[in-house]
C-alpha positions as protocol buffer text, in pm:
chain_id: "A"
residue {
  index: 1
  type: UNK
  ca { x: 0 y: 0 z: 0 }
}
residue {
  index: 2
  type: UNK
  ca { x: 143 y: 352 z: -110 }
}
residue {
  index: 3
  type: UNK
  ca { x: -25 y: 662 z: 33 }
}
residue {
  index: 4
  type: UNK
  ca { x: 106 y: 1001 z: -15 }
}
residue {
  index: 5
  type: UNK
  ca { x: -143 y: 1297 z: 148 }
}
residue {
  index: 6
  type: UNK
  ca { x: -435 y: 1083 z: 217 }
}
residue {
  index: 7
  type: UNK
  ca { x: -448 y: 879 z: -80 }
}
residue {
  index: 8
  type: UNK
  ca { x: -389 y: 508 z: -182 }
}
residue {
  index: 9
  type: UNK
  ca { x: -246 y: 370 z: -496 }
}
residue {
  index: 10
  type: UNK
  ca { x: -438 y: 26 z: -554 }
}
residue {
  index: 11
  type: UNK
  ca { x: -162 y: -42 z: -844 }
}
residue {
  index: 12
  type: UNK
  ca { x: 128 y: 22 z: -612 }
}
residue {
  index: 13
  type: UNK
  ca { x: 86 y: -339 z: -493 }
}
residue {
  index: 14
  type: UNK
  ca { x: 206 y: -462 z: -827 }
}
residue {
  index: 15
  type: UNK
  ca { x: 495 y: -287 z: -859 }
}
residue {
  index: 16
  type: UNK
  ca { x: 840 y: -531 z: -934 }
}
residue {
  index: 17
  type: UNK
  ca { x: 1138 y: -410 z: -729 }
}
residue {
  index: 18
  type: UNK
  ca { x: 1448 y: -528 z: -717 }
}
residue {
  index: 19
  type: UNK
  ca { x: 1542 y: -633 z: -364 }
}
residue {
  index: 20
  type: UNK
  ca { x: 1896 y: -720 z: -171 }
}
residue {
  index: 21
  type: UNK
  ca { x: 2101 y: -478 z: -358 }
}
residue {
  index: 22
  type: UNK
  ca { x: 2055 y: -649 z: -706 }
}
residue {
  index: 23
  type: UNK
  ca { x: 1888 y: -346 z: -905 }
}
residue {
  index: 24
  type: UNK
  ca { x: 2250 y: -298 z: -1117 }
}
residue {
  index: 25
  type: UNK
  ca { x: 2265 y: -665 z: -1217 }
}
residue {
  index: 26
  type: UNK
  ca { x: 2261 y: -749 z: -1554 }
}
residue {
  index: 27
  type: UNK
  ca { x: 2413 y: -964 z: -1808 }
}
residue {
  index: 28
  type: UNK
  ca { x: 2431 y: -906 z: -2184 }
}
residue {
  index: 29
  type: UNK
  ca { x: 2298 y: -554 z: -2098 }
}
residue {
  index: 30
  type: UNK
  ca { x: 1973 y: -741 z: -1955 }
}
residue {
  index: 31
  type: UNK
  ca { x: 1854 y: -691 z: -1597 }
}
residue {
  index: 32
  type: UNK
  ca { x: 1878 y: -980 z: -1406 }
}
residue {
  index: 33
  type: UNK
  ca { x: 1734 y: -825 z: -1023 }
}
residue {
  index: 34
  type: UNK
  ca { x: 1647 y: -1047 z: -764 }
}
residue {
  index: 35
  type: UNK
  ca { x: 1289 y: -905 z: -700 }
}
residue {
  index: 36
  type: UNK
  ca { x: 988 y: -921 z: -482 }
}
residue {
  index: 37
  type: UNK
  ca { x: 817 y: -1152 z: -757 }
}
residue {
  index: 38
  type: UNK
  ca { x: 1091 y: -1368 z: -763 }
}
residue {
  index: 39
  type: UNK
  ca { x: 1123 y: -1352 z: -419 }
}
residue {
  index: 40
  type: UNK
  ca { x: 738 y: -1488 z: -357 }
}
residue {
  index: 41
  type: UNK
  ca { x: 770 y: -1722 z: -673 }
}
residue {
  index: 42
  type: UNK
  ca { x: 1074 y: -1865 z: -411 }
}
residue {
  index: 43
  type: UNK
  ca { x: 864 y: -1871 z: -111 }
}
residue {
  index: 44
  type: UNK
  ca { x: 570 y: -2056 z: -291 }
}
residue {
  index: 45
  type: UNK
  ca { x: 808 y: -2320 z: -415 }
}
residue {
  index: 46
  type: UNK
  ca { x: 938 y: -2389 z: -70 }
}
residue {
  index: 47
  type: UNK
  ca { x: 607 y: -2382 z: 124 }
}
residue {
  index: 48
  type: UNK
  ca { x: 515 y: -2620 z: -175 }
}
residue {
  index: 49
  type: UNK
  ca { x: 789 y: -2811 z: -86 }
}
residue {
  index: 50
  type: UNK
  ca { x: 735 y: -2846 z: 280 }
}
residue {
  index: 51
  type: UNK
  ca { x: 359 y: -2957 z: 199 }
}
residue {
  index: 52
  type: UNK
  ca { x: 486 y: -3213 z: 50 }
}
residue {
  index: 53
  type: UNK
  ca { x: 732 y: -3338 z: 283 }
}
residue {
  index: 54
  type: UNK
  ca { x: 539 y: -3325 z: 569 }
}
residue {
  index: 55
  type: UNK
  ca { x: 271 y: -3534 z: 397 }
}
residue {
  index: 56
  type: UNK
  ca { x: 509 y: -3805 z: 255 }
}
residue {
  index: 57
  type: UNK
  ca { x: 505 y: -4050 z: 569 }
}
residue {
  index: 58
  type: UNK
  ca { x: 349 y: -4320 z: 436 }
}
residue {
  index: 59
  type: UNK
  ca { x: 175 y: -4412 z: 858 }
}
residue {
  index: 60
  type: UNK
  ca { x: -24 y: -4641 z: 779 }
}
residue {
  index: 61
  type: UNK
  ca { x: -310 y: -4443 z: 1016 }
}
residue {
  index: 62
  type: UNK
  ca { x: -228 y: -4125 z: 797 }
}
residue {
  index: 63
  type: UNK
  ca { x: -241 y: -3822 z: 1044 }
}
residue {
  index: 64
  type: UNK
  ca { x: -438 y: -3445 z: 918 }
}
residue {
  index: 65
  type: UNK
  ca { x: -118 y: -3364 z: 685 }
}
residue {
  index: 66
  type: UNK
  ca { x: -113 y: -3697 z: 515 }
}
residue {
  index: 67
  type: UNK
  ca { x: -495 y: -3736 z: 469 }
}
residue {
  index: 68
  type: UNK
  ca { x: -476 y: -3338 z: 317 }
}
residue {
  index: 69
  type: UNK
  ca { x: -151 y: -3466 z: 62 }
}
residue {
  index: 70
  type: UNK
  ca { x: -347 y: -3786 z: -4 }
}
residue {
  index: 71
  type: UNK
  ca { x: -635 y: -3561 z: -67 }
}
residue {
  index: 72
  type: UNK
  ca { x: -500 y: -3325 z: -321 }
}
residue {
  index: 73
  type: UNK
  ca { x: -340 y: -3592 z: -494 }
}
residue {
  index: 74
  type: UNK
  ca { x: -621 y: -3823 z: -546 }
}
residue {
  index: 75
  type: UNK
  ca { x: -815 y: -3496 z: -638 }
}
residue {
  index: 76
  type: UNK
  ca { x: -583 y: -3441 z: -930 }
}
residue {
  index: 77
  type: UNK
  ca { x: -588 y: -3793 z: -1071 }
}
residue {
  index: 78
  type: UNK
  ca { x: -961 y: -3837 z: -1036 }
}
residue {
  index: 79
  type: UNK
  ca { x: -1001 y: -3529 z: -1238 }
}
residue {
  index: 80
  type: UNK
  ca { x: -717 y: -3682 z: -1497 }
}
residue {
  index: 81
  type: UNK
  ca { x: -898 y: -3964 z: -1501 }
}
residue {
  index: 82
  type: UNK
  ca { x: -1216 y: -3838 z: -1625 }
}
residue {
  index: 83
  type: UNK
  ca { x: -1107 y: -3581 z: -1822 }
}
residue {
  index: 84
  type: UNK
  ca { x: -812 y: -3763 z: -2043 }
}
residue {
  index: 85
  type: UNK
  ca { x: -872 y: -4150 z: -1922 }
}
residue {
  index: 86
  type: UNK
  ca { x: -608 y: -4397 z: -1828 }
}
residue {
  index: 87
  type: UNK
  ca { x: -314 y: -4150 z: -2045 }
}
residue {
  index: 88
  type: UNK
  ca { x: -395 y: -3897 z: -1822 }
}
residue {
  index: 89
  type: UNK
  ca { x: -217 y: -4078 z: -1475 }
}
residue {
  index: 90
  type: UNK
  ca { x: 135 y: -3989 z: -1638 }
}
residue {
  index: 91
  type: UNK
  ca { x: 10 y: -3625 z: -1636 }
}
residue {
  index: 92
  type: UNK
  ca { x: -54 y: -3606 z: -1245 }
}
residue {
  index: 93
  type: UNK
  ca { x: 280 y: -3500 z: -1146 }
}
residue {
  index: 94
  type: UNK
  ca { x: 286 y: -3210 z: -1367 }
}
residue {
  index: 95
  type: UNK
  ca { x: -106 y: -3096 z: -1297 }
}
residue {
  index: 96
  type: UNK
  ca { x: -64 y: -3163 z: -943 }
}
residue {
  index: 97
  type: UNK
  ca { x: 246 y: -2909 z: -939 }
}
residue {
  index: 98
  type: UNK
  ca { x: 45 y: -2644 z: -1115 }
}
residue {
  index: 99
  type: UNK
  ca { x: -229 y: -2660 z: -910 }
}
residue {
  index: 100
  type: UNK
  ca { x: -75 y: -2644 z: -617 }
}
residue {
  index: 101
  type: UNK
  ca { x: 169 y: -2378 z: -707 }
}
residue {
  index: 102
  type: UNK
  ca { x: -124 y: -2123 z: -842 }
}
residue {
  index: 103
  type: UNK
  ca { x: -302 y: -2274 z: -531 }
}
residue {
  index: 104
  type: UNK
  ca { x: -23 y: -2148 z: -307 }
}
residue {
  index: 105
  type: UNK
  ca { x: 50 y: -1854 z: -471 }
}
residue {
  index: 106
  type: UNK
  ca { x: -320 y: -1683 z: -490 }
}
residue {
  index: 107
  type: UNK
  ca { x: -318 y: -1820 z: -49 }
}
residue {
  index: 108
  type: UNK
  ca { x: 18 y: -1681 z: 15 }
}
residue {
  index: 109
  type: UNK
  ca { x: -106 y: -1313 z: -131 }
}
residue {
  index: 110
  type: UNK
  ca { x: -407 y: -1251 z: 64 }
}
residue {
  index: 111
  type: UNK
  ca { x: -221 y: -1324 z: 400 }
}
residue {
  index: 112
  type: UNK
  ca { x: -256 y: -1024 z: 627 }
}
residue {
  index: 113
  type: UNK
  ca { x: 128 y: -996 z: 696 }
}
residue {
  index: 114
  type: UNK
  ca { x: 122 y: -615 z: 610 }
}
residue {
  index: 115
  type: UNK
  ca { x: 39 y: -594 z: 982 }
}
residue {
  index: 116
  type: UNK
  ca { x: 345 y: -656 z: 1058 }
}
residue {
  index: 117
  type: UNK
  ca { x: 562 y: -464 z: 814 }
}
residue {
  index: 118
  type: UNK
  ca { x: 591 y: -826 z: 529 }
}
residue {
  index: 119
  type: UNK
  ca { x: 404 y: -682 z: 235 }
}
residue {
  index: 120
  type: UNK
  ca { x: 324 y: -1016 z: 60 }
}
residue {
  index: 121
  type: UNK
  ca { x: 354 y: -1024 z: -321 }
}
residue {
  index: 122
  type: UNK
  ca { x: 64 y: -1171 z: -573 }
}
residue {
  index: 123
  type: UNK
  ca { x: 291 y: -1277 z: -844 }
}
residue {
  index: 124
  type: UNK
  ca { x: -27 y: -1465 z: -1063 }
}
residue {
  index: 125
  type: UNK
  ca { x: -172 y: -1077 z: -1080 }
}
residue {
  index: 126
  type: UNK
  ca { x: 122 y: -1034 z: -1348 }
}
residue {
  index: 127
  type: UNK
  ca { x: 47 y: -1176 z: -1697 }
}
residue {
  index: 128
  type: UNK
  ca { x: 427 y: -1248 z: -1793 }
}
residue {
  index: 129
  type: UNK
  ca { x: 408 y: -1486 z: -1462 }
}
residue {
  index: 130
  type: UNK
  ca { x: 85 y: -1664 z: -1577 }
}
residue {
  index: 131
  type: UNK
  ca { x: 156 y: -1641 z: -1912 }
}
residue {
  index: 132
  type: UNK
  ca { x: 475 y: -1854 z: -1905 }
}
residue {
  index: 133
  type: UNK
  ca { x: 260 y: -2076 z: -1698 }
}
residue {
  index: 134
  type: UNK
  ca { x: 4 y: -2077 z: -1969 }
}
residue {
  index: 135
  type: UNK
  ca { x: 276 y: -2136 z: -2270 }
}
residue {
  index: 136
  type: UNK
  ca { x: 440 y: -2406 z: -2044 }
}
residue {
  index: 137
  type: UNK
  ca { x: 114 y: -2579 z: -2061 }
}
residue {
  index: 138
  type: UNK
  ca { x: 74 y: -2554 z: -2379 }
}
residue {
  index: 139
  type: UNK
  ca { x: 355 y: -2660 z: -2533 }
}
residue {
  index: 140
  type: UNK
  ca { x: 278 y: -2995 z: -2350 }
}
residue {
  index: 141
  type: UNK
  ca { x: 1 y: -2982 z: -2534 }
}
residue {
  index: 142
  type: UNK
  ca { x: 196 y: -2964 z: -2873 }
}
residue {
  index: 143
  type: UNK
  ca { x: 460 y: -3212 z: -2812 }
}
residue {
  index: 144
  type: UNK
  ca { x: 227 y: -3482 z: -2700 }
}
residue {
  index: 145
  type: UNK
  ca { x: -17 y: -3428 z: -3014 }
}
residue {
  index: 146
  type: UNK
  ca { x: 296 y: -3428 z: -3241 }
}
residue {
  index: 147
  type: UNK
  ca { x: 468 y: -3697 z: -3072 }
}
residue {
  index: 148
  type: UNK
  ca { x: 162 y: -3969 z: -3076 }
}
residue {
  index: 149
  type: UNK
  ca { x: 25 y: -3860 z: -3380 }
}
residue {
  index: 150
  type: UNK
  ca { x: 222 y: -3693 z: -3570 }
}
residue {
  index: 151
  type: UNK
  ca { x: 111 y: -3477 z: -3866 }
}
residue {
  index: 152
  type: UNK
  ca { x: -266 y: -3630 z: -3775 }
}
residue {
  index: 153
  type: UNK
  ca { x: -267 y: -3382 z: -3506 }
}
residue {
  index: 154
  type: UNK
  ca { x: -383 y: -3146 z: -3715 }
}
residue {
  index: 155
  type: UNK
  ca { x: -705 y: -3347 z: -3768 }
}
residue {
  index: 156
  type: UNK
  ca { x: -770 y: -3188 z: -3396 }
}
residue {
  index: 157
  type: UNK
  ca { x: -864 y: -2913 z: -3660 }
}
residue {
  index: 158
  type: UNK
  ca { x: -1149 y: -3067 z: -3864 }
}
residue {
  index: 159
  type: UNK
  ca { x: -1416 y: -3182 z: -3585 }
}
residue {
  index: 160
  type: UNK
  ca { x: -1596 y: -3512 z: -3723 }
}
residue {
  index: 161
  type: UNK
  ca { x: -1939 y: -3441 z: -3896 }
}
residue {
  index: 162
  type: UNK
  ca { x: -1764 y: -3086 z: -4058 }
}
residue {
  index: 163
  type: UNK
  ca { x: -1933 y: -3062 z: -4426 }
}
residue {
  index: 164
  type: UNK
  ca { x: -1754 y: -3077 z: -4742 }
}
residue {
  index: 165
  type: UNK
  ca { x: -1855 y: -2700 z: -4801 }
}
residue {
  index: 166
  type: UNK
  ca { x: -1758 y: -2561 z: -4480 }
}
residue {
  index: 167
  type: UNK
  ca { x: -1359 y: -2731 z: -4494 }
}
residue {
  index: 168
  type: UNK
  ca { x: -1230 y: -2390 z: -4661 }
}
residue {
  index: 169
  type: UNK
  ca { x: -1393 y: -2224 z: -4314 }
}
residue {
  index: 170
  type: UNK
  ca { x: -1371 y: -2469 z: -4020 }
}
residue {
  index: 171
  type: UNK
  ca { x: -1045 y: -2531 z: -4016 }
}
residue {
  index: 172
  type: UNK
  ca { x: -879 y: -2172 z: -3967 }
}
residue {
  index: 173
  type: UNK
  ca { x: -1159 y: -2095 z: -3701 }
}
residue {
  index: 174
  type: UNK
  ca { x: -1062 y: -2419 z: -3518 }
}
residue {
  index: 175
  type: UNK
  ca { x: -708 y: -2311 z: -3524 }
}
residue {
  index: 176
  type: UNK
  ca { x: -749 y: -1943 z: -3413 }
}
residue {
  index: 177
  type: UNK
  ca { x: -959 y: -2099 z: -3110 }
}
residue {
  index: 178
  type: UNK
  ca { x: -658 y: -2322 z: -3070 }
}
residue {
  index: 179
  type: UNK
  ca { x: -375 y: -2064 z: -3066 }
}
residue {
  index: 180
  type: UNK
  ca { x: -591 y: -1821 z: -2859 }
}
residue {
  index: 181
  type: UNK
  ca { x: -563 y: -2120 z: -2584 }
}
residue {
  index: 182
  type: UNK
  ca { x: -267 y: -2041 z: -2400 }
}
residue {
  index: 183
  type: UNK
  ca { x: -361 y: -1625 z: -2396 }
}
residue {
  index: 184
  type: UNK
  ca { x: -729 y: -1704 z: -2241 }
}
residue {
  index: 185
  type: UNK
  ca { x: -589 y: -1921 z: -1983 }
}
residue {
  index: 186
  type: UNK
  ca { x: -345 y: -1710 z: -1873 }
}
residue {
  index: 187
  type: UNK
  ca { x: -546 y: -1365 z: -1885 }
}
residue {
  index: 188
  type: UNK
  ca { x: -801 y: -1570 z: -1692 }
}
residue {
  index: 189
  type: UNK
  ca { x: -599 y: -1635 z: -1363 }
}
residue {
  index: 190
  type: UNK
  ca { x: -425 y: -1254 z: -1383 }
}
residue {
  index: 191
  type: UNK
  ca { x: -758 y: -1071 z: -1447 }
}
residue {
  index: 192
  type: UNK
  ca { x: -928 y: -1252 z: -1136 }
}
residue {
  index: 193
  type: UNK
  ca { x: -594 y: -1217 z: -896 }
}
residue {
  index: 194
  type: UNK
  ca { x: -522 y: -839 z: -1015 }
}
residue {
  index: 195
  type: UNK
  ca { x: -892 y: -688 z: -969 }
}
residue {
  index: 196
  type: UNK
  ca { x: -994 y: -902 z: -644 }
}
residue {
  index: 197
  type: UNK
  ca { x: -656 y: -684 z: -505 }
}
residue {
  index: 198
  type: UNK
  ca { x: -723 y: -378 z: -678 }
}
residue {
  index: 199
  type: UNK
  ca { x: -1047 y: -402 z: -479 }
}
residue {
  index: 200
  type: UNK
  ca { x: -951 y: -467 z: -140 }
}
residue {
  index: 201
  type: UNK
  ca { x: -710 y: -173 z: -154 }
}
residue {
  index: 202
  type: UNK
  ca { x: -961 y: 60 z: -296 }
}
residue {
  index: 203
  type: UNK
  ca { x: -1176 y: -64 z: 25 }
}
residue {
  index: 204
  type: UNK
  ca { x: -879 y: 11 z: 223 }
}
residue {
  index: 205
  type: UNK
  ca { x: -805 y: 383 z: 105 }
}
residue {
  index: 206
  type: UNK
  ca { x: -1169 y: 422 z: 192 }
}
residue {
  index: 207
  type: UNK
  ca { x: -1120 y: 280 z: 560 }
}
residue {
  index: 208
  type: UNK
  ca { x: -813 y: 518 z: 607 }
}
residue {
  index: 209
  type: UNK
  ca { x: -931 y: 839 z: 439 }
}
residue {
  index: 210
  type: UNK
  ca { x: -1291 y: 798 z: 633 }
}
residue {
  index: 211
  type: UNK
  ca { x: -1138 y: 723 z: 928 }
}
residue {
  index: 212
  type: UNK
  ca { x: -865 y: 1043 z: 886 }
}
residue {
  index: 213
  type: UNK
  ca { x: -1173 y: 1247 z: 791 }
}
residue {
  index: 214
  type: UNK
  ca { x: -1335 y: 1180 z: 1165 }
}
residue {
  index: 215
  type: UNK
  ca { x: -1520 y: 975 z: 1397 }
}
residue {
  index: 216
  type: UNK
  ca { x: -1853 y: 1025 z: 1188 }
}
residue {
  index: 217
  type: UNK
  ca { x: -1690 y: 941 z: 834 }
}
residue {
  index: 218
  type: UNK
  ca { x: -1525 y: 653 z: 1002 }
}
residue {
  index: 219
  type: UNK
  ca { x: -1835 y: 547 z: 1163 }
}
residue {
  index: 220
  type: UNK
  ca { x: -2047 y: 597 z: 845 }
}
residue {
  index: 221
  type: UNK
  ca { x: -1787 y: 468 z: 562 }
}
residue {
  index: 222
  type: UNK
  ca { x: -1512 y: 335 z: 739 }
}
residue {
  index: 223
  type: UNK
  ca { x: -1655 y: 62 z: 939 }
}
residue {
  index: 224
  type: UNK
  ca { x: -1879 y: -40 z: 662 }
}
residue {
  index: 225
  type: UNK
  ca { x: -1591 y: -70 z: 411 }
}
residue {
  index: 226
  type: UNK
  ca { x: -1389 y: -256 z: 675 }
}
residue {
  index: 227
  type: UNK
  ca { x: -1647 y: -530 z: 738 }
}
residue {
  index: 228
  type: UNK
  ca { x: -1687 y: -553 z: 363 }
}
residue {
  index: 229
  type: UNK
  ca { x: -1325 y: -595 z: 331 }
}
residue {
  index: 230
  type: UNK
  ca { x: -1365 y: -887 z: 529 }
}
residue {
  index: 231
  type: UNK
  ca { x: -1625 y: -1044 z: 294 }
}
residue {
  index: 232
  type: UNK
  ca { x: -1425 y: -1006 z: 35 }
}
residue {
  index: 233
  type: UNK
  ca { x: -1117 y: -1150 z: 172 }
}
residue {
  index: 234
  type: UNK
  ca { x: -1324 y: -1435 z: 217 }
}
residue {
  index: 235
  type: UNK
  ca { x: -1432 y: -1440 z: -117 }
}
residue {
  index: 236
  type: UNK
  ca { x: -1104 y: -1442 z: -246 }
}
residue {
  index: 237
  type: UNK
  ca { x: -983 y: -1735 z: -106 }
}
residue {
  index: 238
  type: UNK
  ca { x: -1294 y: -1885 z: -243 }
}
residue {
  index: 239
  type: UNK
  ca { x: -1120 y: -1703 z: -611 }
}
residue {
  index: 240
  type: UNK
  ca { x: -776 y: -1847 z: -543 }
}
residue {
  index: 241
  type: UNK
  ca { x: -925 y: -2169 z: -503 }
}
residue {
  index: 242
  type: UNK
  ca { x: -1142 y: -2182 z: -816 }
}
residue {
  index: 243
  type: UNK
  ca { x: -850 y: -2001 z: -1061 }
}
residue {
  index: 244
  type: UNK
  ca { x: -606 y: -2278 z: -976 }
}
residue {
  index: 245
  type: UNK
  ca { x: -886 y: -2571 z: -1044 }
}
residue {
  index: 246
  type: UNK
  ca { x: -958 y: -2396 z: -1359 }
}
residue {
  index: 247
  type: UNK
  ca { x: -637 y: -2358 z: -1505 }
}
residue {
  index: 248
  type: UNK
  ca { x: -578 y: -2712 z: -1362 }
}
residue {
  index: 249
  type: UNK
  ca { x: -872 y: -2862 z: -1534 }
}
residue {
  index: 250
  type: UNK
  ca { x: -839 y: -2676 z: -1872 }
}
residue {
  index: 251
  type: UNK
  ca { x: -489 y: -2810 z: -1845 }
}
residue {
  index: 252
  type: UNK
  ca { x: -636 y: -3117 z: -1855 }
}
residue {
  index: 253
  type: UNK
  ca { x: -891 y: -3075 z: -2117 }
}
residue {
  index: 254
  type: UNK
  ca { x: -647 y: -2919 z: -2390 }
}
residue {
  index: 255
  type: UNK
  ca { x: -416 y: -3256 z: -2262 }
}
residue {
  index: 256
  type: UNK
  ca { x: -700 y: -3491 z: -2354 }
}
residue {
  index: 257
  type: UNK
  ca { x: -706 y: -3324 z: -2713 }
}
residue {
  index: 258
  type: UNK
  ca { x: -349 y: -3380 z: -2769 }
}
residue {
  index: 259
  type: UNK
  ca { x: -413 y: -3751 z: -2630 }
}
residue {
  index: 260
  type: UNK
  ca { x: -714 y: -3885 z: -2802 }
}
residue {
  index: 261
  type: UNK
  ca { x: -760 y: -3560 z: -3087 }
}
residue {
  index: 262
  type: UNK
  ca { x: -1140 y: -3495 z: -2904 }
}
């Protein structure tokens, strides 16, 4: 949160700096900074990490952490499972990492640590960050359809029943759907991450500028805005929740297309 005289910047939030001293590192005249995205993208990774570890046991009564592993897990391949069929198990690892990363990431962004001076960092808001995530996805996509069916792939293209007239027209708009893909899924999960925060600050500049305004403002606007702050935080770990599944199971539809050319 910036505020200069009163006022809050709701875009301040997404602001990349470069952190530790690194904003004069580059190579091949191209920044390399260690920044707060990076920084978060790091943290995410290693809370990942410890998720896992902790629910690796293998007790044979499996304890909260295990069940809530077990859980996810078994979440991801049922969804594989219906959505691709038995080619879809060799995909869990990989879905089961992007869920739970997004997952993480969206959680890790709404905690309240501004309170005490850690100004947590939303890195899915940014488009490059989902996009890569989008392109990685992807380009699963194309390798598998290339590798198991080679130039066929391109049947994907040319949905059975298409008639003998409409083959000059079907085709390209199959393809532009196809190639728009990656861009939808990725502007998806950064438009629902960047305006759920660009609301709750908005709420917040009206908490603090009611509240400096006097006891009245803050009684009539400030408490309001405060309690509706808190329904909205609510509701956005309801979002963060429902962007990962998405991109997780359009993951796995555009996977099933490259598997069995649906």
């Amino acid at each position: 949160m910036a505020a200069e005289a009163g006022k809050v910047d709701p875009m301040h939030q997404f602001t990349i700096e470069p952190l530790f001293g690194t904003d004069h590192w580059a190579i091949a005249g191209h920044n390399i900074a260690f920044t707060n995205s990076a920084l978060w993208m790091a943290i995410t990774a290693v809370v990942l990490w410890l998720f896992m570890l902790g629910g690796m046991k293998r007790a044979l009564v499996p304890g909260r952490w295990q069940m809530a592993v077990e859980s996810m897990t078994g979440f991801i391949d049922g969804m594989l499972s219906a959505n691709v069929g038995p080619a879809g198990k060799k995909y869990v690892p990989y879905i089961f990492s992007i869920f739970m990363f997004i997952l993480f990431a969206n959680l890790l962004g709404l905690l309240p640590l501004g309170l005490i001076g850690v100004h947590p960092f939303t890195f899915t808001s940014h488009f490059t960050v989902t996009g890569v995530l989008a392109i990685l996805s992807f380009s699963i996509v194309l390798i598998v359809g290339f590798w198991r069916h080679g130039l066929h792939f391109f049947s994907l293209f040319v949905p059975h029943g298409t008639p003998w007239w409409l083959l000059w027209l079907i085709p390209f708009i199959e393809l532009v759907s196809f190639m728009v893909r990656p861009f939808s899924l990725a502007l998806r999960l950064f438009v629902a991450m960047m305006a759920g925060h660009v609301l709750l600050e908005v709420l917040s500049s009206f908490v603090i500028n009611s509240t400096n305004a006097g006891a009245g403002f803050g009684l009539a606007i400030g408490v309001p805005s405060f309690i509706l702050m808190i329904a909205i935080c609510a509701l956005e770990m309801l979002v963060a929740a429902i962007q990962a599944y998405v991109f997780a199971l359009l993951t796995s539809l555009y996977i099933n297309d490259a598997e069995n050319l649906h």
